[in-house]
Every structure is written in structure tokens, then in C-alpha cells.
PDB file of N, H, CA, C and O in Angstrom:
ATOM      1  N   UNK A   1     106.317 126.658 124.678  1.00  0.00           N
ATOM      2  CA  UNK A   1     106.205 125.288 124.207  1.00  0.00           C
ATOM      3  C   UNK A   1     105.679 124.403 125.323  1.00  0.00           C
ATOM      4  O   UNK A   1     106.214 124.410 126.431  1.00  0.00           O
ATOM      5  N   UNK A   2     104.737 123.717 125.062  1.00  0.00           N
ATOM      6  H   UNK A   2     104.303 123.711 124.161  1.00  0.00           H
ATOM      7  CA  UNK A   2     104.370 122.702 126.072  1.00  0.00           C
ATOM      8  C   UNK A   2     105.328 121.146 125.902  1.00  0.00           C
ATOM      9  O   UNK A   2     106.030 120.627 125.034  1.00  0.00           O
ATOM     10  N   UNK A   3     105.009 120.920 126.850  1.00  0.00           N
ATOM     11  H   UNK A   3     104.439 121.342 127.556  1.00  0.00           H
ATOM     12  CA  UNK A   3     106.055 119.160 126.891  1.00  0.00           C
ATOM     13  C   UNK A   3     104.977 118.334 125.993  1.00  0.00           C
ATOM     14  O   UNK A   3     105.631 117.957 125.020  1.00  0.00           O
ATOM     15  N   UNK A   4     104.056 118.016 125.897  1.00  0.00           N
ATOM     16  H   UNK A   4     103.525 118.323 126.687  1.00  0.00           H
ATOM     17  CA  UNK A   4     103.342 117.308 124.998  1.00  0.00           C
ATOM     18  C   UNK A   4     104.346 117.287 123.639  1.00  0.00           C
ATOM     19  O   UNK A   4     105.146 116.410 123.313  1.00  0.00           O
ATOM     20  N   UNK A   5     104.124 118.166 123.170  1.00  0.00           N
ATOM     21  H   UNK A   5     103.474 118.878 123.435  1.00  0.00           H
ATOM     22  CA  UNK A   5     105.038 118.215 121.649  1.00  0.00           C
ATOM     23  C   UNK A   5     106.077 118.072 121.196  1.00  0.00           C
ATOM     24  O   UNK A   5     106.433 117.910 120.028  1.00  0.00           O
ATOM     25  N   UNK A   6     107.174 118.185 123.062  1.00  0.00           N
ATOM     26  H   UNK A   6     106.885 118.316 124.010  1.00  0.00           H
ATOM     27  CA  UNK A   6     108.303 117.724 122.713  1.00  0.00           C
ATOM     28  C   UNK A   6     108.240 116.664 123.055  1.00  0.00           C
ATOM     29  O   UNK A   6     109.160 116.074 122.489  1.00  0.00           O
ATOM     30  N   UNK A   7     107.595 115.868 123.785  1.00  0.00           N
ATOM     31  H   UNK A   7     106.848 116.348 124.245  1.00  0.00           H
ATOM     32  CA  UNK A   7     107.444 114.358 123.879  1.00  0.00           C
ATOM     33  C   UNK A   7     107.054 113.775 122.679  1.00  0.00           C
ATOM     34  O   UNK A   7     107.371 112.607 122.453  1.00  0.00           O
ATOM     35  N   UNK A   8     106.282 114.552 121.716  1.00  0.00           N
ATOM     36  H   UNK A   8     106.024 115.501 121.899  1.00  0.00           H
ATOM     37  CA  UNK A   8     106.047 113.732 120.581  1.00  0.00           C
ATOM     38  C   UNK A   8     107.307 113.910 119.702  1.00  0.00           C
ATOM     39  O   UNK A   8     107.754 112.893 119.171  1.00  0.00           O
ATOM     40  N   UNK A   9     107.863 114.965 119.514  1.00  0.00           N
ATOM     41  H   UNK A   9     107.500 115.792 119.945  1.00  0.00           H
ATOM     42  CA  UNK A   9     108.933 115.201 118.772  1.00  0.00           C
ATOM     43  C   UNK A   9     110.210 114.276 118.859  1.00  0.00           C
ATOM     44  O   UNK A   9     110.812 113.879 117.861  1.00  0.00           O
ATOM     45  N   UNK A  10     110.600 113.941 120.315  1.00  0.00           N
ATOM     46  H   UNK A  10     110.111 114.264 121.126  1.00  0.00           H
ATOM     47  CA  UNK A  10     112.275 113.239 120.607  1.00  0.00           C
ATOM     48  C   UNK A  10     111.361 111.977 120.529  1.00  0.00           C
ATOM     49  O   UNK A  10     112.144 111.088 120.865  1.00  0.00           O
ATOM     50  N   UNK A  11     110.402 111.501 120.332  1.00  0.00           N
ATOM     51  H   UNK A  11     109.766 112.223 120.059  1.00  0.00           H
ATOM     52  CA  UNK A  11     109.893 110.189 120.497  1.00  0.00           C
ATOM     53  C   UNK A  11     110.746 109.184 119.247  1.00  0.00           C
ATOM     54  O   UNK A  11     110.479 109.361 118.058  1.00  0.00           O
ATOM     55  N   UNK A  12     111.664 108.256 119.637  1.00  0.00           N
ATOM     56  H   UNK A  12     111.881 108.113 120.602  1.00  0.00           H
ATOM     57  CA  UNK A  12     113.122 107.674 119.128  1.00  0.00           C
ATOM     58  C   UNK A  12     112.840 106.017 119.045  1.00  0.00           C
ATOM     59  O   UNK A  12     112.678 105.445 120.124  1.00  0.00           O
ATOM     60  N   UNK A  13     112.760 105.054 117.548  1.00  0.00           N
ATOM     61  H   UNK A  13     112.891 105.519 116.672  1.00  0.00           H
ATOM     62  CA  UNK A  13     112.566 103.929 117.770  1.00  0.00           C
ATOM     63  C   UNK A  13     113.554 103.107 117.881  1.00  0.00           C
ATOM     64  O   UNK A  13     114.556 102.820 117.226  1.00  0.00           O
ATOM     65  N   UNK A  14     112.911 102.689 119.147  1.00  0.00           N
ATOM     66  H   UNK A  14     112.097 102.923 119.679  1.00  0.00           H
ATOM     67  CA  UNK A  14     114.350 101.934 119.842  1.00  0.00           C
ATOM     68  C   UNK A  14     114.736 100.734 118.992  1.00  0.00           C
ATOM     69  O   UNK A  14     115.937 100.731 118.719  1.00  0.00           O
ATOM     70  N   UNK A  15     114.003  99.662 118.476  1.00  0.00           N
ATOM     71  H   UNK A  15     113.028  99.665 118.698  1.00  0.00           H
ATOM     72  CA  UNK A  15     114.292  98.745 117.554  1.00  0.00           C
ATOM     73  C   UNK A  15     114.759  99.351 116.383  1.00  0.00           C
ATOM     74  O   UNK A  15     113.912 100.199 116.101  1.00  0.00           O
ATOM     75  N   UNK A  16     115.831  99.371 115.387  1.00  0.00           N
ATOM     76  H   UNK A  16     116.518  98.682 115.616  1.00  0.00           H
ATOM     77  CA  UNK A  16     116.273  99.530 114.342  1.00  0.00           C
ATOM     78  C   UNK A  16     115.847  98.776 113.319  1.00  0.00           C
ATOM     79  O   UNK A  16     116.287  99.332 112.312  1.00  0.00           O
ATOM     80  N   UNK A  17     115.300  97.922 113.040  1.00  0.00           N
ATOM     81  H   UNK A  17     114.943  97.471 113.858  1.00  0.00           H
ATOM     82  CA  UNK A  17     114.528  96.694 112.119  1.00  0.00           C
ATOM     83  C   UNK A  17     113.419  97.213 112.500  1.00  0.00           C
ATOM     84  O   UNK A  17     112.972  97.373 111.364  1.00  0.00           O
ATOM     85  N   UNK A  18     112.520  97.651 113.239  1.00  0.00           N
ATOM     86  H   UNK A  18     112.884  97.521 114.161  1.00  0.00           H
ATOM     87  CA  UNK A  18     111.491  98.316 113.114  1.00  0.00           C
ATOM     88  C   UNK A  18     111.355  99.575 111.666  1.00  0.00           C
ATOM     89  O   UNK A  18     110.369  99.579 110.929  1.00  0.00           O
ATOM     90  N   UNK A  19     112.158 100.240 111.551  1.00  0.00           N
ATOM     91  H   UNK A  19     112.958 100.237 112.150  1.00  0.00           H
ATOM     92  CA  UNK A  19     112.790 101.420 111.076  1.00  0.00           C
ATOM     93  C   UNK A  19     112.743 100.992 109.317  1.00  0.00           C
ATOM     94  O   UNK A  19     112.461 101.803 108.434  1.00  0.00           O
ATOM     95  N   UNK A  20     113.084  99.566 109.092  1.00  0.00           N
ATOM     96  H   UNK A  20     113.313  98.907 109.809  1.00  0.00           H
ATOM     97  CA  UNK A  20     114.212  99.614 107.612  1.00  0.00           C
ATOM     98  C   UNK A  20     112.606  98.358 107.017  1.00  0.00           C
ATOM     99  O   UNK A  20     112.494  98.021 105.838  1.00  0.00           O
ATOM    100  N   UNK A  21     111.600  97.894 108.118  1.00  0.00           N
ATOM    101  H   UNK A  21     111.691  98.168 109.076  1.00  0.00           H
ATOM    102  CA  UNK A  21     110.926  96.616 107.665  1.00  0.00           C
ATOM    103  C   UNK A  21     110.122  97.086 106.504  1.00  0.00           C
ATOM    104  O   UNK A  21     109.531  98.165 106.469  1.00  0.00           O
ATOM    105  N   UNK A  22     110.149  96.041 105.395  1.00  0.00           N
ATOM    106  H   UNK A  22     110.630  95.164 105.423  1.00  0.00           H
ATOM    107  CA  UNK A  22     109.644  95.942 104.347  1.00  0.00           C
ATOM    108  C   UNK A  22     108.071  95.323 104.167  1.00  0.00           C
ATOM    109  O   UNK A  22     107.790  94.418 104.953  1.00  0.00           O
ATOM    110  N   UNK A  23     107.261  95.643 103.417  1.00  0.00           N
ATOM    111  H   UNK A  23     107.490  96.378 102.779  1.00  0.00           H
ATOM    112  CA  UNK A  23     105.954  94.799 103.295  1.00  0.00           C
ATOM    113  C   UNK A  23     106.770  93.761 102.797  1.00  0.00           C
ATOM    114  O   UNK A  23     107.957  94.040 102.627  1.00  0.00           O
ATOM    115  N   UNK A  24     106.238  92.203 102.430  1.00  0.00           N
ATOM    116  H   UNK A  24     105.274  91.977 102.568  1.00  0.00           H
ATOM    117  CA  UNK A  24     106.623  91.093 102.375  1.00  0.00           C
ATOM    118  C   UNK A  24     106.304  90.852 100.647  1.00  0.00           C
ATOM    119  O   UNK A  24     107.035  90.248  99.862  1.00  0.00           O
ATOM    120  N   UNK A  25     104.973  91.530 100.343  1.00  0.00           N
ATOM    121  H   UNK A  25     104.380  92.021 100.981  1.00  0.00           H
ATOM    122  CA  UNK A  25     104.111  91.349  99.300  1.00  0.00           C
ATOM    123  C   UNK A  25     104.132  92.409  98.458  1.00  0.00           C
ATOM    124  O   UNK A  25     103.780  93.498  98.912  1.00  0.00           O
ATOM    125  N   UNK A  26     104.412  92.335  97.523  1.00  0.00           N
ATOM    126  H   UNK A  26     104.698  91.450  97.155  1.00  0.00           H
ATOM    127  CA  UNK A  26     103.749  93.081  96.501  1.00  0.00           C
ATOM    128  C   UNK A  26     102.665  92.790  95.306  1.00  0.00           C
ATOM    129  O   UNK A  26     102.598  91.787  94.595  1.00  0.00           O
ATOM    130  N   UNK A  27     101.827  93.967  95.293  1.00  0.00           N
ATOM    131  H   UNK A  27     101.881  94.781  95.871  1.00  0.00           H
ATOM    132  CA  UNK A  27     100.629  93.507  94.442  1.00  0.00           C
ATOM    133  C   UNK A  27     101.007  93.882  92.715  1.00  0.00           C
ATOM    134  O   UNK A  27     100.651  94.935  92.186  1.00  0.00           O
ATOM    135  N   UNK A  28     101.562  93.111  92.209  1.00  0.00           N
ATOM    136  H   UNK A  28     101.852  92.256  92.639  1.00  0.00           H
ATOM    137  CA  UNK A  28     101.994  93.290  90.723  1.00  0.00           C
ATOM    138  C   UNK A  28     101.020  93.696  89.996  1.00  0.00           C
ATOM    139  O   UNK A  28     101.231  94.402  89.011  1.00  0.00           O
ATOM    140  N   UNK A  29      99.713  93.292  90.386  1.00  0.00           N
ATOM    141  H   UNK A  29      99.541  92.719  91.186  1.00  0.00           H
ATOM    142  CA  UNK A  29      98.675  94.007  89.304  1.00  0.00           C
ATOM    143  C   UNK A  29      98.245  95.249  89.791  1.00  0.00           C
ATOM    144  O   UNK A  29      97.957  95.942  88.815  1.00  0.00           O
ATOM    145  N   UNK A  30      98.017  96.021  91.120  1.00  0.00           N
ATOM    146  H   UNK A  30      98.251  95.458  91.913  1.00  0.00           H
ATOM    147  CA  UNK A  30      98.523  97.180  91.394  1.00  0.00           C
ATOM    148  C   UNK A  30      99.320  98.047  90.369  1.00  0.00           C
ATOM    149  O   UNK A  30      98.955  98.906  89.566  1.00  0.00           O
ATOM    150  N   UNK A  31     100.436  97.562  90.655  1.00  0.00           N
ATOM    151  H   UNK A  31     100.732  96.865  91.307  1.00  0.00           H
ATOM    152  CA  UNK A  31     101.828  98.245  89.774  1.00  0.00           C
ATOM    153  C   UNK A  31     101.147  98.459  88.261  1.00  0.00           C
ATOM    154  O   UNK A  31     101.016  99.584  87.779  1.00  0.00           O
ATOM    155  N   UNK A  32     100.687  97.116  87.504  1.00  0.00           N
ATOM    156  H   UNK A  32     100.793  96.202  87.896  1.00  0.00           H
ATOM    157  CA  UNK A  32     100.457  97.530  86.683  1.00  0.00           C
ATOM    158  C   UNK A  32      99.788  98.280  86.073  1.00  0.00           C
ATOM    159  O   UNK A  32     100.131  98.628  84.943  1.00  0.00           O
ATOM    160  N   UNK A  33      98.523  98.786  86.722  1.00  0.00           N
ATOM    161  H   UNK A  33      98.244  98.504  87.640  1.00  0.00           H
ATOM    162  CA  UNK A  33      97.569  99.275  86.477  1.00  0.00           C
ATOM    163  C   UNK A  33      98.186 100.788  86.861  1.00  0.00           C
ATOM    164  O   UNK A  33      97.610 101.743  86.341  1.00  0.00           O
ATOM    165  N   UNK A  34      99.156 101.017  87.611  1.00  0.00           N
ATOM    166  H   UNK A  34      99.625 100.240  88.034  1.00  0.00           H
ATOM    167  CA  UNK A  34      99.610 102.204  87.894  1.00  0.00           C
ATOM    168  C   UNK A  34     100.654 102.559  86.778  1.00  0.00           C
ATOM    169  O   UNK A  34     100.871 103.748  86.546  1.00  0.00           O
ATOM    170  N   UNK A  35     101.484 101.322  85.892  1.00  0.00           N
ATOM    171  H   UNK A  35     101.307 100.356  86.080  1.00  0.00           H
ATOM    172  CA  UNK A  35     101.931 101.800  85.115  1.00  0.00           C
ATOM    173  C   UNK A  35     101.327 102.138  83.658  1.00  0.00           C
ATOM    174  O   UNK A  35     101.862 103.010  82.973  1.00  0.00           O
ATOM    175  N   UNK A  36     100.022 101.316  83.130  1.00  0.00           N
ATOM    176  H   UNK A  36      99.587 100.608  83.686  1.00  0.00           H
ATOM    177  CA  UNK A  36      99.503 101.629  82.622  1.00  0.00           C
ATOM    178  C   UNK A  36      98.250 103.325  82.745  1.00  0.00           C
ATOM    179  O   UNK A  36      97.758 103.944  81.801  1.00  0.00           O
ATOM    180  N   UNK A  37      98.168 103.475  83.567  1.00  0.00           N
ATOM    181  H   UNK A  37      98.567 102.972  84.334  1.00  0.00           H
ATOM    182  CA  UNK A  37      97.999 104.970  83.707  1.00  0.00           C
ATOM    183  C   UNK A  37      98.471 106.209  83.798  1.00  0.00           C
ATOM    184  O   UNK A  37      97.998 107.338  83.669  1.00  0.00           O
ATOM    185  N   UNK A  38      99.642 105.690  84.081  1.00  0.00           N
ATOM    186  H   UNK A  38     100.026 104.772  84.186  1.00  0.00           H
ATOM    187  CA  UNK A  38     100.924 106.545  83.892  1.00  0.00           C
ATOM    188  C   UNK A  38     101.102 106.509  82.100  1.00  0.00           C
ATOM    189  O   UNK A  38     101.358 107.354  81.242  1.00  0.00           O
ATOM    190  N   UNK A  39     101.039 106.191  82.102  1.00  0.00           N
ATOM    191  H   UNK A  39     100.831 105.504  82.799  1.00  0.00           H
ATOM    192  CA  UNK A  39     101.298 105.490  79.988  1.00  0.00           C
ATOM    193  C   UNK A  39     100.233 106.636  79.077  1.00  0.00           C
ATOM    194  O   UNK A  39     100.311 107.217  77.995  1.00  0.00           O
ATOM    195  N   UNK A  40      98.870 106.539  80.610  1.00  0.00           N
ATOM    196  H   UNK A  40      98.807 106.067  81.489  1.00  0.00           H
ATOM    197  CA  UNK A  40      97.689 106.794  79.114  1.00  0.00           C
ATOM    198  C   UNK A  40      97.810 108.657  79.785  1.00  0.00           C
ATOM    199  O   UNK A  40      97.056 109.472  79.254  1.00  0.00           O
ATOM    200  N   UNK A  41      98.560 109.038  80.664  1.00  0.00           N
ATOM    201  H   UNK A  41      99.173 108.376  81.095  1.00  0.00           H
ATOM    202  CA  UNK A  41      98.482 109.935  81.193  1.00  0.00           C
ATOM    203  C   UNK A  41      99.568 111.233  80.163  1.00  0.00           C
ATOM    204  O   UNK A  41      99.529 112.445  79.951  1.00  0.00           O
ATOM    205  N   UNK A  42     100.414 110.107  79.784  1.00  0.00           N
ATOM    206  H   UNK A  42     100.446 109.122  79.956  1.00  0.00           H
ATOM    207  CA  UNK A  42     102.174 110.523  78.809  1.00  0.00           C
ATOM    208  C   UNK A  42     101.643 111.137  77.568  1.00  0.00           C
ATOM    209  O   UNK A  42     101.799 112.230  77.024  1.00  0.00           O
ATOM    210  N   UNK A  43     100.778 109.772  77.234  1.00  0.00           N
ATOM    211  H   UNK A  43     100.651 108.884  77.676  1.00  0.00           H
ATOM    212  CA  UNK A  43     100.000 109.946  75.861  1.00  0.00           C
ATOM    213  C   UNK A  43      99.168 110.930  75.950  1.00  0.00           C
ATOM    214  O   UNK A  43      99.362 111.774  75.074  1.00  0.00           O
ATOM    215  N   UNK A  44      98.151 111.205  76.798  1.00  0.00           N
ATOM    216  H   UNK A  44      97.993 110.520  77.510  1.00  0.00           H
ATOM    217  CA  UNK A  44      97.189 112.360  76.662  1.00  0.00           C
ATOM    218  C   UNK A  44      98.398 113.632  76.541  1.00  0.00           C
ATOM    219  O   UNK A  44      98.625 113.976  75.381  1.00  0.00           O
ATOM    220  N   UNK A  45      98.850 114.046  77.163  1.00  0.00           N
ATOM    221  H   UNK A  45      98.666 113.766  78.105  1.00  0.00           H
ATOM    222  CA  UNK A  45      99.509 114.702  77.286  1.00  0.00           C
ATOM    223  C   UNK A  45     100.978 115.460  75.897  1.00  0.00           C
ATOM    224  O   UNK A  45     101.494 116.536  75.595  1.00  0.00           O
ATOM    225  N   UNK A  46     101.037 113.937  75.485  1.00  0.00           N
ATOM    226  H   UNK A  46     100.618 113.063  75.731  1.00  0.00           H
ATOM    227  CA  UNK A  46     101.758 114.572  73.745  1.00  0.00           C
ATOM    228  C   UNK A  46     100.450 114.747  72.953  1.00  0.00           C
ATOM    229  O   UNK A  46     100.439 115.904  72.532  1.00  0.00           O
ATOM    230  N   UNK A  47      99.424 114.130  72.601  1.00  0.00           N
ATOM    231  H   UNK A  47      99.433 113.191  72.943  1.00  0.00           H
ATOM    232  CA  UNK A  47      98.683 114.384  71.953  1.00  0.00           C
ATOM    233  C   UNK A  47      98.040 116.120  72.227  1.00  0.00           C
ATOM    234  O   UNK A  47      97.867 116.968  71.352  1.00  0.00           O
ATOM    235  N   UNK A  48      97.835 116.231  73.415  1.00  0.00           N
ATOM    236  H   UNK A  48      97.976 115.542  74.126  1.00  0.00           H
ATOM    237  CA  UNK A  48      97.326 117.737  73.438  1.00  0.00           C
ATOM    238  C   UNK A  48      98.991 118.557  72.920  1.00  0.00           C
ATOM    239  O   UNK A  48      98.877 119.767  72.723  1.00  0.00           O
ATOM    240  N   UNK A  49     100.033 118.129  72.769  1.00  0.00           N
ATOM    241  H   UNK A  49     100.125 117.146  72.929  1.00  0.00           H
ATOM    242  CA  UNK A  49     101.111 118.974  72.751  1.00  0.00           C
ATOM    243  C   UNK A  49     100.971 118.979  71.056  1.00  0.00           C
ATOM    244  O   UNK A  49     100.636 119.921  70.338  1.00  0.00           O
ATOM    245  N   UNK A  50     101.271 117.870  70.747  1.00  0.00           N
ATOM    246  H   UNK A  50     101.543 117.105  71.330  1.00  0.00           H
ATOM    247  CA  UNK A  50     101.519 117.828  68.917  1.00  0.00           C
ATOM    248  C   UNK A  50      99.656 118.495  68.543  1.00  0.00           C
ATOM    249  O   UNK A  50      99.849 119.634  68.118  1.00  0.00           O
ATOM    250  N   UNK A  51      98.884 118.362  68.545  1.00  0.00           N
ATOM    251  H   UNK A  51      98.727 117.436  68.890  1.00  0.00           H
ATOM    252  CA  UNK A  51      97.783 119.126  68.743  1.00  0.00           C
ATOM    253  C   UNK A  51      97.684 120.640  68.499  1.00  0.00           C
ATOM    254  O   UNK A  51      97.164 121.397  67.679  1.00  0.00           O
ATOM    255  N   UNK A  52      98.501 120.721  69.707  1.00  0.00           N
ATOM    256  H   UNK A  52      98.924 120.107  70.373  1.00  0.00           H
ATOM    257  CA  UNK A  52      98.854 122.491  69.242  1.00  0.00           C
ATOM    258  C   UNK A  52      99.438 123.073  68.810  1.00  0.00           C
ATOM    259  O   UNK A  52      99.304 124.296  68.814  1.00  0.00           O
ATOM    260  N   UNK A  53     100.846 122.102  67.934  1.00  0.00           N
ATOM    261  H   UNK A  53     100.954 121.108  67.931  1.00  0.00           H
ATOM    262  CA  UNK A  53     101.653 122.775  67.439  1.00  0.00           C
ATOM    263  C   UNK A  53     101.270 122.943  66.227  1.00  0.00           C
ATOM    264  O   UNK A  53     101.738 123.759  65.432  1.00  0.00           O
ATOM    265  N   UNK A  54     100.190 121.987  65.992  1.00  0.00           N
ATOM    266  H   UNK A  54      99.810 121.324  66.637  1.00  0.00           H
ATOM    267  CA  UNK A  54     100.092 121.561  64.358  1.00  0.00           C
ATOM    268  C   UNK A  54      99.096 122.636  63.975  1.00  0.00           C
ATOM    269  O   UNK A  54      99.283 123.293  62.951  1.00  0.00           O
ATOM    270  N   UNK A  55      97.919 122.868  64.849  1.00  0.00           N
ATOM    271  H   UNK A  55      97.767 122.334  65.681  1.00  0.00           H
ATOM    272  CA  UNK A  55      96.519 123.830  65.057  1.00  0.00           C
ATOM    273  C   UNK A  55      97.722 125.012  64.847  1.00  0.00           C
ATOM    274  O   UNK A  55      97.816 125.404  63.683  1.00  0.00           O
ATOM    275  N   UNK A  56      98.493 125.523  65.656  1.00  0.00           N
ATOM    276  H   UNK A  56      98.417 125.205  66.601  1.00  0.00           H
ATOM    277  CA  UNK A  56      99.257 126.867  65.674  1.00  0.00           C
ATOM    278  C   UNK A  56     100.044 127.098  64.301  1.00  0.00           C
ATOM    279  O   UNK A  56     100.009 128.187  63.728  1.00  0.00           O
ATOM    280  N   UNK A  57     100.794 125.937  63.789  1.00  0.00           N
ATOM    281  H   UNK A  57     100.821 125.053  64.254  1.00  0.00           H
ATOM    282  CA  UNK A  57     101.136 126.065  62.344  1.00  0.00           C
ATOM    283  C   UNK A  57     100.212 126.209  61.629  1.00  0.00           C
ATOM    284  O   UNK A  57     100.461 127.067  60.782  1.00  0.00           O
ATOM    285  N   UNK A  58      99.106 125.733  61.527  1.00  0.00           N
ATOM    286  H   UNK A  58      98.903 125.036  62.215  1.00  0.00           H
ATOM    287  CA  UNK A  58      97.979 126.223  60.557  1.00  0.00           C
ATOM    288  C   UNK A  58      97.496 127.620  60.725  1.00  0.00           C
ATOM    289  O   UNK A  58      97.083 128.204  59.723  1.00  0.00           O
ATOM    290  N   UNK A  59      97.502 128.355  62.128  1.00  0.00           N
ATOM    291  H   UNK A  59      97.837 127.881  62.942  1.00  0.00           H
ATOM    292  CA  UNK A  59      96.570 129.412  61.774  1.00  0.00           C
ATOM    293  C   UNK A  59      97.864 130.321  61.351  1.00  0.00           C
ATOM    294  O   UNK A  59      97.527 131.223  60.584  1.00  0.00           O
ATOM    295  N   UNK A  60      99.320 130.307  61.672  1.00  0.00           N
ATOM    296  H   UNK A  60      99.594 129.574  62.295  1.00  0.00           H
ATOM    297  CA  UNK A  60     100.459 130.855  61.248  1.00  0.00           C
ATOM    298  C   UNK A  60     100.895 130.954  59.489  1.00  0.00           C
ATOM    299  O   UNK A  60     101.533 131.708  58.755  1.00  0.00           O
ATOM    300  N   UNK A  61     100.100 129.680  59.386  1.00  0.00           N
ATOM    301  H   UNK A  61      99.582 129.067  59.982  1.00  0.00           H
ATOM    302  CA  UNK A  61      99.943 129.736  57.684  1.00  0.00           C
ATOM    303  C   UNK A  61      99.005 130.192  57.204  1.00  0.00           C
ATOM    304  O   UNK A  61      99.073 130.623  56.053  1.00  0.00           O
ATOM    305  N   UNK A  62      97.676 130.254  58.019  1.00  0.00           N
ATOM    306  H   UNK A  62      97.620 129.904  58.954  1.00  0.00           H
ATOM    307  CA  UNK A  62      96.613 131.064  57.307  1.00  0.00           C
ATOM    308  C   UNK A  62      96.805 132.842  57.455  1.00  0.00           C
ATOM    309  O   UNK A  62      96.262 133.540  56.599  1.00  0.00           O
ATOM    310  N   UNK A  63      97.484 133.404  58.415  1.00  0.00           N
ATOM    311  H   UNK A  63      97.926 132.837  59.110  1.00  0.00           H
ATOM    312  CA  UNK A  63      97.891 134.054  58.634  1.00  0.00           C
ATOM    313  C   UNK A  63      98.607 135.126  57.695  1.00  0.00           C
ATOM    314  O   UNK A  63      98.429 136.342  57.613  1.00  0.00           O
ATOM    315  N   UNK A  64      99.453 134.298  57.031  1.00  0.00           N
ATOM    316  H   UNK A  64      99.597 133.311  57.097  1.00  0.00           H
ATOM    317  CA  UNK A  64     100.621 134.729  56.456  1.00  0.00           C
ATOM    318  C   UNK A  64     100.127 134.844  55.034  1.00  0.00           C
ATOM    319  O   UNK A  64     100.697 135.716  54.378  1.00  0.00           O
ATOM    320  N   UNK A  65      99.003 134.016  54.298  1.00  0.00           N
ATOM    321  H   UNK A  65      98.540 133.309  54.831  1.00  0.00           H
ATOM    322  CA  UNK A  65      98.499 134.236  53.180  1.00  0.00           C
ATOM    323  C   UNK A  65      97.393 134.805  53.315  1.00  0.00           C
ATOM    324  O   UNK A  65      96.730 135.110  52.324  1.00  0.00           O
TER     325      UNK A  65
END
């Protein structure tokens, strides 16, 4: 092991409020746009599900007759 790496490793912040500080701001239309993609992401995602159950019941019924 070289000392380089353990110097980076034990490297310890001495201020504690350094540690816990918060941004001041938040960008609400950010958020939203992240929750609205999250939304269209849910939706894609049942639609390919109910999609296949319904496609799989059909060929299970064509199947069977």
C-alpha cells in the first residue's frame, strides 16, 4: 500500500455542518418534470403488461378451439 491512498482514505471533515449542509433551493419544476416521467414511465410499463396478458388470453383461446 502506498501512503497516497491512505491519506486519501482517513481524510476526516473537521467541520461537522460541512457534513449535514443542505442546497438552500429547490427547483420545483425539476421535480416535476421528474415526477411526471416517472408517471409516463409506470404507464408504459402496465400497458405493455395488460397488453400481454390480454394478446396471451387470446392465443390460449384460439388455442383451445
Amino acid at each position: 500500500m502506498n501512503n497516497e491512498s491512505l491519506n486519501r482514505t482517513s481524510h476526516v471533515v473537521e467541520d461537522p455542518i460541512q457534513e449535514t449542509e443542505a442546497p438552500l433551493r429547490v427547483n420545483v419544476d425539476v421535480l416535476k418534470q421528474r415526477l411526471i416521467e416517472q408517471k409516463r414511465k409506470d404507464r408504459v410499463k402496465r400497458n405493455i403488461i395488460l397488453s400481454t396478458v390480454i394478446v396471451s388470453l387470446g392465443a390460449l383461446t384460439m388455442l383451445t378451439y
